[in-house]
Structures are given as structure tokens and as C-alpha cells.
C-alpha positions, 0 to 999 in steps of 0.5 A: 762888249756886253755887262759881264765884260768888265775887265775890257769895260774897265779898260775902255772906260780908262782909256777914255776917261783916264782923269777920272778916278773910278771910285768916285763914280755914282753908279747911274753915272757909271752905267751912262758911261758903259752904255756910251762905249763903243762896241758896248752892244748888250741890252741897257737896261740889263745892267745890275749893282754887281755887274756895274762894281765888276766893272767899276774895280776893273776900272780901279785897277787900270786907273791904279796901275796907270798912275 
């Protein structure tokens, strides 16, 4: 998975973290967690504020649909 992969981002960070509620998420926090994914390959340090709230609401959605 690379940053721009938020919809398979969000899923994998639901699946593993199916407790936490997204919007709680500091973005440094967020950005520990998707590098820790595996399958996440991309370059860490290529991460950006659009990219982590991408995969922040794409994170939202399953943890709303999953209630």
C-alpha cells in the first residue's frame, strides 16, 4: 500500500484498530500507525495533511459503517 491508497488504508487501520474511533486520531499518531501496516511500502516521510485525512475519513466510514 502506498499514501494514496486511503480507501485499502482505512480498511486495514479498522481491521486492526476496530475500537478506536478515527476522529480522534492525532495525525502523527495516525501516520505511526499506516506506516506500521503491513503491506504499507511507500516511503515514510512522504506522508502530508491531505493525504493522512484521506486516509483518516476513509477510516471514518468503515468505523461508521462497522457500528
Amino acid at each position: 500500500m502506498k499514501w494514496t491508497d486511503s480507501e485499502d488504508i482505512g480498511i486495514a487501520l479498522f481491521e486492526k484498530f476496530p475500537q478506536i474511533d478515527p476522529l480522534t486520531v492525532r495525525f502523527t499518531d495516525l501516520r505511526e500507525k499506516v506506516i506500521a501496516l503491513e503491506g504499507f511500502t511507500d516511503d515514510p516521510h512522504a506522508s502530508n495533511e491531505p493525504k493522512l485525512e484521506a486516509i483518516q475519513m476513509a477510516w471514518y466510514e468503515e468505523h461508521k459503517d462497522g457500528d
